[in-house]
C-alpha positions in Angstrom: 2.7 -56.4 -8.5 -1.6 -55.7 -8.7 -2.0 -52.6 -7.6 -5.5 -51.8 -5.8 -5.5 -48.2 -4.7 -7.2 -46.3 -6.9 -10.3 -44.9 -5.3 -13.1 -40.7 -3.0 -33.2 -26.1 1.1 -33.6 -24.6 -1.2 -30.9 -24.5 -3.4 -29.5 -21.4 -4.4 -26.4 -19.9 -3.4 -24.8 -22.5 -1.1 -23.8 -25.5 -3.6 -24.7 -28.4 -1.2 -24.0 -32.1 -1.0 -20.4 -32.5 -1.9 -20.2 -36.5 -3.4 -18.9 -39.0 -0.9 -15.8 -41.0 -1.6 -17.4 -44.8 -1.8 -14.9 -46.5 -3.4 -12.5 -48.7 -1.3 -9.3 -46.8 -1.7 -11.1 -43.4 -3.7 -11.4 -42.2 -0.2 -9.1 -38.9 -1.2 -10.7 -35.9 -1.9 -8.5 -35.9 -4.9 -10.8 -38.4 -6.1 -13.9 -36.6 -5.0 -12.6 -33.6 -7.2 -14.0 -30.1 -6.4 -17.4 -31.3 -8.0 -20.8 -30.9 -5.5 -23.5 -32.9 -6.6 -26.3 -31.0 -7.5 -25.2 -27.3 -8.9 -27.4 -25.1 -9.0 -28.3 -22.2 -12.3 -28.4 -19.4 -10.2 -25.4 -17.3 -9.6 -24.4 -14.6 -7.1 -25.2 -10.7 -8.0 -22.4 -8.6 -9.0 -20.6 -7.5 -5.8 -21.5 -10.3 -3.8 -19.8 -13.0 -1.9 -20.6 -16.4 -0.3 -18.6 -18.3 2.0 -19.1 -21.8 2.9 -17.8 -23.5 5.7 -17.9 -26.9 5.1 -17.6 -30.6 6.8 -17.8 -33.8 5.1 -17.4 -37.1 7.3 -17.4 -40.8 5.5 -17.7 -44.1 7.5 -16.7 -47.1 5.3 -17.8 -50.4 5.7 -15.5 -52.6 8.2 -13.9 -55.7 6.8 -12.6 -58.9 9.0 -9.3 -60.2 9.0 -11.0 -62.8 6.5 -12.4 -60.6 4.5 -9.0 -58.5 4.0 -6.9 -61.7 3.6 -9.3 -62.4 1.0 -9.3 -59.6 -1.1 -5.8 -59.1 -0.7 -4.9 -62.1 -2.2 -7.2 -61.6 -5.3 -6.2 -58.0 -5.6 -2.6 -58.8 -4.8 -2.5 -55.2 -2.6 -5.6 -53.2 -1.3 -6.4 -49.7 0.5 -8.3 -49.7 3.6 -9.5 -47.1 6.0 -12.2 -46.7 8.8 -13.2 -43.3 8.1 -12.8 -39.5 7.0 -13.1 -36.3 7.8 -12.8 -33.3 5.1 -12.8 -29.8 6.1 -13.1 -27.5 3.2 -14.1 -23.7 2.4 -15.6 -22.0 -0.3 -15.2 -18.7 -1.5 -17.8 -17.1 -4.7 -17.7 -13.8 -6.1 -20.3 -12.3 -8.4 -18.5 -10.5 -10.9 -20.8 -9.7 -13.4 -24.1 -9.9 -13.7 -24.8 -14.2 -14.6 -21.3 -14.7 -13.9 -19.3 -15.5 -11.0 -16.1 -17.1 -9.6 -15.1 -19.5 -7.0 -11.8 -20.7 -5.4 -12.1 -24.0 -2.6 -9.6 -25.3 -0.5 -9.8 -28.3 2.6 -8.0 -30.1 4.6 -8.5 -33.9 4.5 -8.4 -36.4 8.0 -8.0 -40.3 7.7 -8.6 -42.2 10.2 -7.3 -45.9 9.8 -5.5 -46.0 6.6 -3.6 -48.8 5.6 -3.0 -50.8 3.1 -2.9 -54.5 2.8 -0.7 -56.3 0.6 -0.6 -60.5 0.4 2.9 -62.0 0.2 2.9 -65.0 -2.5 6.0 -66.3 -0.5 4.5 -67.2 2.6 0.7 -66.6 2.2 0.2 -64.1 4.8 -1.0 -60.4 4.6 1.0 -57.7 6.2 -0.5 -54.0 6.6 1.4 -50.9 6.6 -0.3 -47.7 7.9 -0.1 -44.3 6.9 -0.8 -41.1 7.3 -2.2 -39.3 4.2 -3.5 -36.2 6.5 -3.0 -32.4 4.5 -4.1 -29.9 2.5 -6.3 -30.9 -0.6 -5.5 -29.4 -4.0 -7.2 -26.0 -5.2 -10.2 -25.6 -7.6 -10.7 -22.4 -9.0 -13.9 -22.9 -10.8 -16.6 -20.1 -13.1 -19.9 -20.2 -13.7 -21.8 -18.6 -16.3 -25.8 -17.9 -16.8 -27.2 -17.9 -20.0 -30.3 -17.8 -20.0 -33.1 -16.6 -17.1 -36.6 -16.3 -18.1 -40.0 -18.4 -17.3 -38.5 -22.0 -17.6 -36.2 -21.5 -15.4 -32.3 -20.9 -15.6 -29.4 -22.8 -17.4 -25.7 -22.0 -16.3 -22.6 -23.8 -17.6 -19.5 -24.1 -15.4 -16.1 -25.4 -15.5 -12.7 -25.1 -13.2 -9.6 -26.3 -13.0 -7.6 -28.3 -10.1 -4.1 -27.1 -9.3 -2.4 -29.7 -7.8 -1.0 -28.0 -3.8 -2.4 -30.7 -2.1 -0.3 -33.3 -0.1 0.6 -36.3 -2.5 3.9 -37.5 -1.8 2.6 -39.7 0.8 5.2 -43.5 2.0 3.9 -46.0 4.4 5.7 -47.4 7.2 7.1 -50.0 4.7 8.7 -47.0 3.0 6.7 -47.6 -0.2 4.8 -44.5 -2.1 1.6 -44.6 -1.2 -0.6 -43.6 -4.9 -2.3 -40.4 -5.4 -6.3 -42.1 -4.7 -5.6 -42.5 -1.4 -3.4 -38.8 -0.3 -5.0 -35.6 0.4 -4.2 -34.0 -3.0 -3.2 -35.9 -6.4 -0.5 -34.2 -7.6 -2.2 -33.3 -11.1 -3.9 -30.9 -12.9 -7.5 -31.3 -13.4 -10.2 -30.0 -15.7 -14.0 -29.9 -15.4 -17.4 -29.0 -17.2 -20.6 -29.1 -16.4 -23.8 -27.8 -17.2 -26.6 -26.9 -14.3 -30.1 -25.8 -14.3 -33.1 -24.6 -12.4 -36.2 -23.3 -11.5 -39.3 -22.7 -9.4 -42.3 -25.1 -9.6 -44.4 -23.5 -7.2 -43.3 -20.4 -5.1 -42.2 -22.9 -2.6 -41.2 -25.8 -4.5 -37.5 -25.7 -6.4 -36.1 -28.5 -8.6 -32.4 -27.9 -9.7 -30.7 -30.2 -12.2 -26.6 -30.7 -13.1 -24.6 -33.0 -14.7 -20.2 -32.7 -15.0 -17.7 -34.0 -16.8 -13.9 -34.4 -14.9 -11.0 -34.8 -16.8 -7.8 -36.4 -14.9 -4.6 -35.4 -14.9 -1.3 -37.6 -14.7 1.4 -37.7 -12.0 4.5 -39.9 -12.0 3.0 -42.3 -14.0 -0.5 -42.9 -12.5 -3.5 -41.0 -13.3 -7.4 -41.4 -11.8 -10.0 -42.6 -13.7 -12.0 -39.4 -15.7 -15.7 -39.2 -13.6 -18.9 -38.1 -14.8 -21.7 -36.9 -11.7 -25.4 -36.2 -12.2 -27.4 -35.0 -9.7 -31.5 -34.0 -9.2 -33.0 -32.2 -6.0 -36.3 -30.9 -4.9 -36.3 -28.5 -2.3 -39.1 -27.5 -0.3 -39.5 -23.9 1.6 -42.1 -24.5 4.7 -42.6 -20.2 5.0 -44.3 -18.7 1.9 -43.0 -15.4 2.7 -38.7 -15.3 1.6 -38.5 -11.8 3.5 -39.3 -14.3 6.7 -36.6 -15.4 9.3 -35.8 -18.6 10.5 -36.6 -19.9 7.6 -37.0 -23.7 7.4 -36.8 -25.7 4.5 -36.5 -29.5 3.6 -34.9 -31.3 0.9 -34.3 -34.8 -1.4 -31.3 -35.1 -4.1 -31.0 -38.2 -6.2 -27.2 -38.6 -7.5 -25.4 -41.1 -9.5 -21.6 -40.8 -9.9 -19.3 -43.1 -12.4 -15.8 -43.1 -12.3 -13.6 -44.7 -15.3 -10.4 -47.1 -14.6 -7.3 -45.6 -13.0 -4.0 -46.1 -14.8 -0.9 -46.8 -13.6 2.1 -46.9 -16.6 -0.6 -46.9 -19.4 -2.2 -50.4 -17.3 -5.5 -49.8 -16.6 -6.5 -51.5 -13.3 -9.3 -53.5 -12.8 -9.9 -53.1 -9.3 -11.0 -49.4 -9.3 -13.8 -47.3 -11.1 -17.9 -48.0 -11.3 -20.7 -46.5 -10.0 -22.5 -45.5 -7.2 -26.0 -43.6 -6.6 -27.1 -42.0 -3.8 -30.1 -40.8 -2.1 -30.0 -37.8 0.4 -32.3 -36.1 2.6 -31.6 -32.6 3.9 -32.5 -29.7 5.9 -31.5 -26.0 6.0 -32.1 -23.4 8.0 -32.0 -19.6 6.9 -31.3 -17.6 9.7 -31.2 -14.2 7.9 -31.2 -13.3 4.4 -26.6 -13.4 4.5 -26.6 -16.7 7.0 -27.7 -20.2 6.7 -26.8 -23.7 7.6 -27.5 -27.0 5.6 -27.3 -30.5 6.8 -27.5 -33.7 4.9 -26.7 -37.5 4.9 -26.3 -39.1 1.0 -27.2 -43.0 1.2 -25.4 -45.1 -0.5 -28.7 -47.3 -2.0 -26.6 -48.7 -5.2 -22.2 -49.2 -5.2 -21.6 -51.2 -8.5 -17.5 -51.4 -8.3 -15.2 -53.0 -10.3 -13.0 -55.4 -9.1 -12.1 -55.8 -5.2 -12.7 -52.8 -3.5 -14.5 -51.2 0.4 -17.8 -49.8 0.3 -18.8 -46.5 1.6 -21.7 -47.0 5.2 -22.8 -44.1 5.4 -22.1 -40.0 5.4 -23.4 -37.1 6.9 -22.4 -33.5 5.6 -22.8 -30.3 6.9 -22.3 -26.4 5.6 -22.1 -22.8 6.9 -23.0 -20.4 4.2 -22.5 -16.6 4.6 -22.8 -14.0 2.2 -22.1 -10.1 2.1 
C-alpha cells in the first residue's frame, strides 16, 4: 500500500520562532525537531538560566471531500488534520563562560487528525481518526562561542533527541499510525548547526543560523534528514538597554528543506520539499530577567513533493525568564 504520512526583538537569549510544521502529514513536532529558526551567537553568562515558556499553534489549509478523494486516490492513503497546538519549555544554563546547555520538552495537541485511505475495491475513501495527543521527545542540546570581538559573534551548536515522546500511536481502524504524524518519533536524533551575530547599530541586530538534522530510525520508518536557515533583523525602539518596558520589533526570513521519508529502505514520494517563511515579530522586555515575544511565520513559498496539506498560517508566542 502508498503510504502518505510522512510530514511538522532583539534576539539574544530567548531563541525565537520555532519552525512550523507545513507539510501535510509533518504536522508532529517530531518532525519539527527541537531546531528554532534563527539561533542566535550569544550565550548565557556562567551561572545563569533562561526559561521559556512556549506556545506554537498551526492552522492548515482545509481540503473538500473532493479534494481528499482526490489525493487519496493518487497517494493511495493521506494524513489530514485541522490544526495544532504545541506547548513546550525550555530550560539553558550558562556553564562556562561561551558555553552553555539546554534541555526542551512539550506537549503536542491535534485537533482533527485523521487519515484518509482510498479503497481500490470499491472506490470510496474511508477516514479513520486518531488521537496522537502526548509528550514530545527530549532535546538536550549545547552551544559553544568561539569567537566575540568587533564583527560580531559565531557559536556552533548541536543536541541530540531522545526519543520519550508518544509514538505508538493506532487509529480507530486499529492500524499504526507512523511516527510523522505522533507527538514523539520514537528515534534518536542528532543535530548541528552553526549561528552568528551582531550589532549593526546600537539598536539594530542581525543574527544569522543555519542546522543540519540527522534522522533516526524506528520499526522500519525513518523521517527525511532537514536542513533550516534562518536571517532576522531586530529593531530596539529605546536607545537606553538599562530602560524598562522595553519595545522592540522584528523580521526573520527562513527557509526549511526536508529530504524523503523512508519506510523499509522505500523512499516515499509524497513527503519532503521546502518551504520559506516570512515572520514579523514583537517583544516586549519587561525588566532586564522577563520578557515576552510574539510572532506569526508566513508561509510565502511551500514547494512539496508529491500529495500533501499545506500549512495557512501560525502565530507563536514565548515567556522568557532568566535568573
Amino acid at each position: 500500500m502508498n503510504v502518505l504520512k510522512k510530514k511538522l526583538s532583539f534576539i539574544a537569549l530567548p531563541l525565537f520562532l520555532l519552525l512550523a510544521n507545513s507539510l501535510r502529514a509533518d504536522h508532529g513536532p517530531g518532525t519539527s525537531g527541537g531546531g528554532f529558526s534563527t539561533q542566535s551567537g550569544e550565550t548565557l553568562k556562567p551561572g545563569k538560566f533562561a526559561l521559556e515558556i512556549r506556545e506554537d499553534y498551526t492552522e492548515f489549509k482545509g481540503l473538500s471531500q473532493g479534494e481528499i478523494d482526490s489525493k487519496a486516490s493518487r497517494a493511495g492513503n493521506i494524513d489530514l488534520i485541522d490544526r495544532s497546538f504545541l506547548h513546550s519549555v525550555s530550560l539553558s544554563y550558562g556553564i562556562l563562560d561561551n558555553l552553555q546547555a539546554s534541555l526542551s520538552l512539550g506537549y503536542y495537541d491535534a485537533v482533527g487528525a485523521s487519515e484518509a485511505e482510498f479503497n481500490d475495491a470499491t472506490g470510496e475513501t474511508e477516514i479513520a481518526t486518531f488521537n496522537p495527543d502526548g509528550l514530545t521527545d527530549l532535546w538536550l542540546t549545547g552551544k559553544y562561542r568561539f569567537y566575540r570581538g568587533p564583527i560580531g559573534s559565531f557559536a556552533v551548536f548541536g543536541g541530540v533527541k531522545f526519543p520519550v515522546g508518544k509514538s505508538d500511536v493506532r487509529n480507530t481502524a486499529d492500524e499504526a499510525v507512523e511516527p510523522s504524524a505522533t507527538a514523539g518519533s520514537g528515534a534518536f536524533d542528532g543535530m548541528l548547526g552553526l549561528a552568528y551575530s551582531r550589532f549593526l547599530t546600537s539598536r539594530l541586530t542581525w543574527d544569522f543560523s543555519a542546522q543540519y538534522t540527522i534522522r533516526g530510525e524506528h520499526h522500519d520508518f525513518r523521517l527525511g534528514d532537514r536542513i533550516d536557515a534562518g536571517t532576522a533583523l531586530a529593531w530596539r525602539f529605546v536607545e537606553d538597554v538599562n530602560k524598562f518596558p522595553q519595545f522592540s520589533v522584528f523580521g526573520e526570513a527562513s527557509v526549511r528543506h526536508l529530504f524523503k521519508s523512508e519506510e523499509e529502505d522505500q523512499s516515499d514520494p509524497n513527503t519532503g520539499g521546502t518551504v520559506l517563511f516570512l515572520t514579523p515579530g514583537f517583544r516586549v522586555g519587561f525588566c532586564q530577567n522577563a520578557s515576552f515575544t510574539v510572532s506569526a511565520p508566513i508561509p510565502v513559498l511551500q514547494d512539496l513533493n508529491g500529495e500533501q496539506v499545506q500549512t495557512d498560517f501560525k502565530i507563536n508566542a514565548a515567556l522568557t525568564l532568566t535568573f
